[in-house]
C-alpha positions in Angstrom: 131.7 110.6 162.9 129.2 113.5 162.0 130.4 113.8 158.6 130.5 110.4 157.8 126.7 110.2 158.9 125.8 113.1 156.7 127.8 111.5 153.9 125.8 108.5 153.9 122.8 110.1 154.4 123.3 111.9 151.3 124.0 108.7 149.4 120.5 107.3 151.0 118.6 110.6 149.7 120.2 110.1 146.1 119.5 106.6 145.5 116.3 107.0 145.0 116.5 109.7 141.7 118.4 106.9 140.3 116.6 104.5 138.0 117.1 100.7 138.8 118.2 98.8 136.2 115.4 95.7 135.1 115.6 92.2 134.3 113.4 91.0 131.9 113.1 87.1 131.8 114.3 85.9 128.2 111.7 83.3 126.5 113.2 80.7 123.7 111.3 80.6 120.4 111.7 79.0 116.9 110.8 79.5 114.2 109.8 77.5 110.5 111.6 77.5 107.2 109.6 80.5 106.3 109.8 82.6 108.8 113.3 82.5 109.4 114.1 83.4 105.9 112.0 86.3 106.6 113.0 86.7 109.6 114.6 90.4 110.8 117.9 90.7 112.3 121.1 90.0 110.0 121.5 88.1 106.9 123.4 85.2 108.6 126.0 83.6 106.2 126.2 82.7 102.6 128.5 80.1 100.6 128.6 80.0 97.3 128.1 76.9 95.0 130.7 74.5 93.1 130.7 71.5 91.3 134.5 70.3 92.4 134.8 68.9 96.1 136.6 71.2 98.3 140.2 69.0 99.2 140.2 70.2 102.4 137.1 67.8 103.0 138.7 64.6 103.8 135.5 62.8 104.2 132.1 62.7 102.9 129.3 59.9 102.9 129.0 58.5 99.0 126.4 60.8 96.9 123.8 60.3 94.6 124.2 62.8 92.3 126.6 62.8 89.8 127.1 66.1 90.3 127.0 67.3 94.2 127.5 70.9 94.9 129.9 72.3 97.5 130.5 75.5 99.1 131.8 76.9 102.3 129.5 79.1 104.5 131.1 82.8 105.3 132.6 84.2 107.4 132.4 81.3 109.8 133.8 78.6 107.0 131.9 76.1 107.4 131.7 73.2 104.8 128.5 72.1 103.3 127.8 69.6 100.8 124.1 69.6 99.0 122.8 66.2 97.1 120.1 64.4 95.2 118.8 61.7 97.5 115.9 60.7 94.7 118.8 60.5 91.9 121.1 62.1 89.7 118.6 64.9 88.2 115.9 64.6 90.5 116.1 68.2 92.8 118.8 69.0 95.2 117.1 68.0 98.5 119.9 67.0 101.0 122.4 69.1 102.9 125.3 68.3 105.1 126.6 71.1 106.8 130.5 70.5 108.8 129.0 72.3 111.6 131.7 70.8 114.1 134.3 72.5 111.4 136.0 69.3 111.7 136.6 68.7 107.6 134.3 65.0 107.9 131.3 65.5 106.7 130.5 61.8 107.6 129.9 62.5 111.5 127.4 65.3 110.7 123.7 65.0 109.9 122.0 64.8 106.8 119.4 67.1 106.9 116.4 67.0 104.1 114.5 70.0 102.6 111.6 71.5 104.5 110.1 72.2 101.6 110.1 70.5 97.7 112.5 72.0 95.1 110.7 74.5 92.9 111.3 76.6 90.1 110.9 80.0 90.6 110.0 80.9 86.7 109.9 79.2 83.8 112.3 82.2 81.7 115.5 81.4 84.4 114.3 78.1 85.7 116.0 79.1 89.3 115.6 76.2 91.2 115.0 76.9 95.3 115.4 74.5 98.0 114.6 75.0 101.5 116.7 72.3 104.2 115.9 72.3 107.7 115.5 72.3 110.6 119.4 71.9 111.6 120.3 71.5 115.0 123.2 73.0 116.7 126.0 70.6 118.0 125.3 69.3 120.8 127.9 71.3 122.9 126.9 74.4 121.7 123.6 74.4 123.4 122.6 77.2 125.2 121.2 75.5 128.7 118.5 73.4 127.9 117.9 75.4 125.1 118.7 73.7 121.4 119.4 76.6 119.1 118.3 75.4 115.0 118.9 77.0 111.6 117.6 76.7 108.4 119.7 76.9 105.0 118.0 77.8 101.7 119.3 77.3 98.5 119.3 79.4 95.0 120.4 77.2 92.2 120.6 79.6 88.9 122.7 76.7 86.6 123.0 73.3 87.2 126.6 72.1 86.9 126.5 70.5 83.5 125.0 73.4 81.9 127.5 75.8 83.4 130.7 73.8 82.5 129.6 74.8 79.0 129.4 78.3 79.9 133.0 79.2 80.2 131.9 83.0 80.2 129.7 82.6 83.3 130.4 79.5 85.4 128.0 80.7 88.6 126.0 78.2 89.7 124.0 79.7 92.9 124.6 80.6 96.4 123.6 79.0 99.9 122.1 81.3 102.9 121.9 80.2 106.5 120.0 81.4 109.0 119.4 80.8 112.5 115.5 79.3 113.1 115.8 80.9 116.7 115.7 84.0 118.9 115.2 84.6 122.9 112.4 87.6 123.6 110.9 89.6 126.4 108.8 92.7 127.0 110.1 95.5 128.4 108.2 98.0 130.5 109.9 102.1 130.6 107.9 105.1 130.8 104.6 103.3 130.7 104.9 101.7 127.0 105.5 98.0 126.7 107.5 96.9 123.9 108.8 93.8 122.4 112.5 93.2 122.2 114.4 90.3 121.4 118.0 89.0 120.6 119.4 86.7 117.2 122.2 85.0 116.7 122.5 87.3 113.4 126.2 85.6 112.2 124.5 82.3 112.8 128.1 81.2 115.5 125.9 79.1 117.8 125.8 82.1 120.7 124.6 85.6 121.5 126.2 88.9 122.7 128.3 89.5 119.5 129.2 92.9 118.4 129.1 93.6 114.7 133.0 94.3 113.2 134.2 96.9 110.8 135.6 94.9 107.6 137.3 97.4 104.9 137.5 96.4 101.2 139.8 97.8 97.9 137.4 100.4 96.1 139.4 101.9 93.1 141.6 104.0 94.6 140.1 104.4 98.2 139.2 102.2 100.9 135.4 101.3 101.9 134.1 99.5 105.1 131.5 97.7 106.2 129.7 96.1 109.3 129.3 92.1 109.3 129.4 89.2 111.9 127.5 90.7 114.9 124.2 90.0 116.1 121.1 91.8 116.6 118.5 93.1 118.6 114.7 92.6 117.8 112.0 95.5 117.8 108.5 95.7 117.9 108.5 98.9 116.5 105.0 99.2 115.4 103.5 97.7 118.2 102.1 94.5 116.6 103.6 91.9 118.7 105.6 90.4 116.0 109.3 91.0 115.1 108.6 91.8 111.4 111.4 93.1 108.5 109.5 96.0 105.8 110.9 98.2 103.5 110.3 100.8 106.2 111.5 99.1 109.4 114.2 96.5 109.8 112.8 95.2 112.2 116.2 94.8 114.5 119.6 96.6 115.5 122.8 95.9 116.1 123.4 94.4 119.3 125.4 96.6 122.3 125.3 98.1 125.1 123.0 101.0 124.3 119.7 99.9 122.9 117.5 103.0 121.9 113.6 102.4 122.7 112.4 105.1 120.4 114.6 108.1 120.4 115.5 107.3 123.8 119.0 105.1 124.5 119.2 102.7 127.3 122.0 100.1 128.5 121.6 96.6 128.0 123.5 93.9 129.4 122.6 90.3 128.6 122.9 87.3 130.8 125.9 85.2 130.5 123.2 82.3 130.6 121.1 84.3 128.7 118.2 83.8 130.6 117.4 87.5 131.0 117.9 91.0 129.7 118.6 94.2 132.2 117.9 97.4 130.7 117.8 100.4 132.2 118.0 104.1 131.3 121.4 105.6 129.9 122.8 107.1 132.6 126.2 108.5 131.5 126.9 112.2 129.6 125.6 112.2 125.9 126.1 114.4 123.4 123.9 115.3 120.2 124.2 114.6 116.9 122.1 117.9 115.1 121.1 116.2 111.9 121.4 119.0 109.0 120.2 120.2 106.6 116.9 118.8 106.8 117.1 116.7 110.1 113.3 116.6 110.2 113.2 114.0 107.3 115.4 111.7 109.0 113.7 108.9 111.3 117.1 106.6 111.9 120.0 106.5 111.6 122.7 103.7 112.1 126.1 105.9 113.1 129.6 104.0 113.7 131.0 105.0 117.1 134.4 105.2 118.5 133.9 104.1 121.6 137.9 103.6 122.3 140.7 104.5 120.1 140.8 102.4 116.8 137.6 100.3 117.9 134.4 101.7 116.1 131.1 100.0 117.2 127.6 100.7 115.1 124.9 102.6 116.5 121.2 102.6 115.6 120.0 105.9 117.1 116.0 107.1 117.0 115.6 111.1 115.6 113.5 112.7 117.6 113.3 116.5 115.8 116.1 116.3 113.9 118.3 115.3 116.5 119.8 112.0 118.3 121.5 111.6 121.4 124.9 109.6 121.1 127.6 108.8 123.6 130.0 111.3 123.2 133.1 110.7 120.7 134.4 110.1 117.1 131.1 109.2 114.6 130.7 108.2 111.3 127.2 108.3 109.3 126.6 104.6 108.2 123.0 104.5 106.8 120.2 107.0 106.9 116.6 106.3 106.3 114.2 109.0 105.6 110.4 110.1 105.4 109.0 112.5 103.5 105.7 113.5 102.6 105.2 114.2 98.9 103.3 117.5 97.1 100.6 114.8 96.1 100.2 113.7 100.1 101.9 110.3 99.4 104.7 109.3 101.9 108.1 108.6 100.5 111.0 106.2 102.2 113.9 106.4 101.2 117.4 104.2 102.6 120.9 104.8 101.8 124.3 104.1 103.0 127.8 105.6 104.0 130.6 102.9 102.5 133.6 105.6 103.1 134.9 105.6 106.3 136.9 108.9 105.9 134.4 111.7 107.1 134.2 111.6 111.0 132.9 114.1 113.6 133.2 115.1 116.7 130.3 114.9 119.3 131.0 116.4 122.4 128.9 116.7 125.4 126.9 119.8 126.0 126.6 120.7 122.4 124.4 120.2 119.5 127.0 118.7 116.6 126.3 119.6 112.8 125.9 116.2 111.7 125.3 116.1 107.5 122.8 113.4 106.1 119.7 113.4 103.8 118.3 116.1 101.6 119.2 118.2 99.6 120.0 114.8 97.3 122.1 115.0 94.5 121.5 113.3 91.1 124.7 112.0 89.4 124.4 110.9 86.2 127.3 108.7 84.2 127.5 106.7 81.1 128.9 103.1 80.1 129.2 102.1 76.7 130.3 99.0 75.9 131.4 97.2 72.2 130.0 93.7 71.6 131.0 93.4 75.9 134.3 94.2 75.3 135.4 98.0 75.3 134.0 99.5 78.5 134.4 103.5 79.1 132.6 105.9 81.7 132.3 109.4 81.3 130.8 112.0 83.4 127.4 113.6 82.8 129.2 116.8 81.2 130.0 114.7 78.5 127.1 112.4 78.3 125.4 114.1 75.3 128.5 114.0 73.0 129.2 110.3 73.8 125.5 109.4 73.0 125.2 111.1 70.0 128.8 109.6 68.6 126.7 106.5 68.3 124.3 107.6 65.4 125.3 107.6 62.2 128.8 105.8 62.9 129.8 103.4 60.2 131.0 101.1 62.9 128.3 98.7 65.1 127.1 100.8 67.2 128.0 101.1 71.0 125.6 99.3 73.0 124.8 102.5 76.0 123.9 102.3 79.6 123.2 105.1 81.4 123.2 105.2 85.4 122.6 107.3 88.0 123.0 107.7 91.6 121.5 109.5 94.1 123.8 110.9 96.9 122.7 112.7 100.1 124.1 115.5 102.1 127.0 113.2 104.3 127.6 111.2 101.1 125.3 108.1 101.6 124.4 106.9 98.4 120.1 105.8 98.3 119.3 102.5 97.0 115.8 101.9 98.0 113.1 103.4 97.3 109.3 103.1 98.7 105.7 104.7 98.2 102.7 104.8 100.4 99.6 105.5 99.1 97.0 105.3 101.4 98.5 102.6 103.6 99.5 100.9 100.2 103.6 100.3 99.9 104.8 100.6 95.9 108.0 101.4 94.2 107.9 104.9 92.6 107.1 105.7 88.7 110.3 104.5 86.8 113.0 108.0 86.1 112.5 108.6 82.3 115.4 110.0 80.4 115.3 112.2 77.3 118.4 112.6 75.1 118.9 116.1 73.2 121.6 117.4 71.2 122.8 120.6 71.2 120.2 121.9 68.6 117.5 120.2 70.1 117.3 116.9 67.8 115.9 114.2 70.2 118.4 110.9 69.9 117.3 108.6 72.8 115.0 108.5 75.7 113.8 106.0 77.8 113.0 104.5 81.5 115.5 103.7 84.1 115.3 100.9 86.5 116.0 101.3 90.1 118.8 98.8 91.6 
């Protein structure tokens, strides 16, 4: 009896040191056509456009257009069919989407732009039309709650004019994109912040992880994250859930959710009428981010959290370092922030495709984890003959195959020069950004001079980023 009363006496003293989880009530929100194509928190799906009608829709309401554009919305297939209500030629303004994936576009409804068809510029004539709102199906309500999504469309050739371009026969692409998210505030170690959740694959529900997808790439295998939703953050304190070229603006959605550099656990509601967070309370480990961890202020890693099932993490740096459940990781992206000699700040993004490097993180230790500077310039060369002949050579051989090119008797080798910058773990940097005094620019264009091997210039130039 005696040690039974001091065992649960010690339970009563320890509860206390424990910190409770919360429940934050969940709010509903929409959002317009605008917004939501702004909107942080996955790309939702895309489908792109074609002239011929897909046989596997069996019905459709009679169009206008003579030439109706199809396309099916990935990866959750849906059907959609987009028309000309005013007549043939008039500006794509009407969509019907098979949202009940039922093949019968004839019991779904039409749905009309939310904004007029406009061309983008006169040079490409790109014609963009936004259609919504879209209402879920009925069933897939969430309580009272009636989830909407907006589609927008990017028409680059209408189908007449590309049926007599055999060469390039593309005529556009549709993106979807859900018009709604649930958020709350949550209150931990005296800061408030914003955080929200998105139906990021646009599937009509919420509490969906993202999953690995792997793809053919020459004679290795890449991977990518797709089909998950997201969580929403306030990062900058403004009370809005915005997207820049320096904050995304969301994560993927999980279990841990990282406030900062700290993580927490997150469960949703199966109503999803509330959010509990509450501090992480099992072992981490550390992920020492080398060789220039200070640079880096995210990083989205891929965890292993059991055998064969990798689930992606978007981990706060807080002096070089971020605390991760303990296991198998893989670097996915890596932003990072540097100030420049000229007291600019530069942001830089780049991404891990190869799933092949992973390492170890085990509890009690800081891991070695490589990502970010020292970056490495790599520098190849394509040549191509009237858009035929296509070769690529290294940068050791760069110089000979440029100079080849002068003086030939042949017409001359049309030359494109590229060039990649790769970081410490691999992740190759696509995106590039400048602050100047609170002002966000993309940096001076990379000039490029040609030399041969006595010093006679034969090209130079500028180099585009993307």
């Amino acid at each position: 009896m005696t040690r039974k009363a001091l065992f649960c006496g010690a339970v009563l003293i320890a509860i206390p040191i424990l910190a409770p989880a919360k429940d934050f009530p969940l709010e509903f929100k929409t959002l317009n056509a605008q917004e939501t194509m702004a909107f942080p928190g996955g790309a939702g799906l895309y489908g792109t456009l074609q002239a011929k009608k897909p046989d596997v829709i069996t019905k459709e309401p009679a169009a206008v257009s003579k030439h109706p554009l199809y396309g099916q919305l990935s990866p959750n297939k849906f059907w959609f069919r987009i028309d000309e209500s005013k007549g043939d030629g008039r500006g794509y303004d009407c969509l019907i989407a098979d949202l009940n994936q039922n093949n019968d576009l004839t019991d779904d409804a039409a749905v009309m732009t939310a904004e007029s068809p406009r061309q983008t510029s006169a040079a490409n004539r790109q014609e963009v039309a936004c259609f919504g709102p879209i209402p879920a199906p009925e069933e897939k309500k969430i309580g009272a709650w009636q989830p909407i999504y907006f589609a927008q469309m990017f028409l680059f050739a209408r189908p007449a004019d590309a049926a007599s371009n055999a060469r390039n026969p593309y005529l556009g692409q549709l993106q979807f994109k859900a018009g709604w998210y649930l958020e709350t505030s949550v209150d931990f170690d005296g800061v408030t912040r914003k955080v929200g959740v998105v139906d990021g694959n646009c599937s009509f529900r919420l509490g969906e992880l993202d999953q690995p997808m792997t793809y053919p790439n020459g004679s290795s295998t890449n991977w990518y994250f797709q089909g998950g939703d997201c969580f929403l953050q306030d990062n900058g304190g403004s009370g809005k859930f915005t997207r820049s070229v320096t904050d995304s603006g969301s994560a993927p959605f999980g279990p841990m959710l990282y406030l900062g550099a700290k993580p927490y656990q997150a469960v949703l509601a199966t109503d999803c009428k509330s959010l509990a967070v509450e501090p992480w309370t099992e072992p981490l480990a550390e992920l020492a981010l080398q060789p220039h961890g200070e640079q880096v202020s995210v990083i989205q890693a891929a965890w292993e959290s059991v055998p064969g099932k990798w689930q992606l993490l978007q981990a706060g740096v807080e002096n070089g370092n971020a605390r991760v459940p303990p296991g198998n990781h893989r670097l996915y992206t890596c932003a990072l922030k540097v100030k420049t000699t000229a007291g600019d700040t530069l942001f830089l993004s780049g991404y891990q495709r190869s799933p092949k490097d992973t390492t170890e993180a085990k509890v009690g230790a800081a891991t070695p984890f490589k990502c970010g500077a020292p970056l490495e310039i790599k520098v190849t060369s394509v040549r191509d003959k009237r858009g035929i002949a296509r070769a690529t050579q290294e940068s050791n051989s760069l110089l000979d195959q440029i100079a080849s090119n002068f003086g030939a008797s042949e017409p001359p080798l049309q030359q494109r020069i590229e060039a990649s910058v790769i970081g410490a773990g691999g992740e190759l940097y696509s995106s590039f950004s400048l602050e100047t005094k609170g002002q966000l620019r993309q940096p001076a264009k990379p000039t490029f001079t040609v030399l041969t091997a006595d010093g006679k210039q034969v090209a130079s130039g500028e180099m585009e980023f993307g």
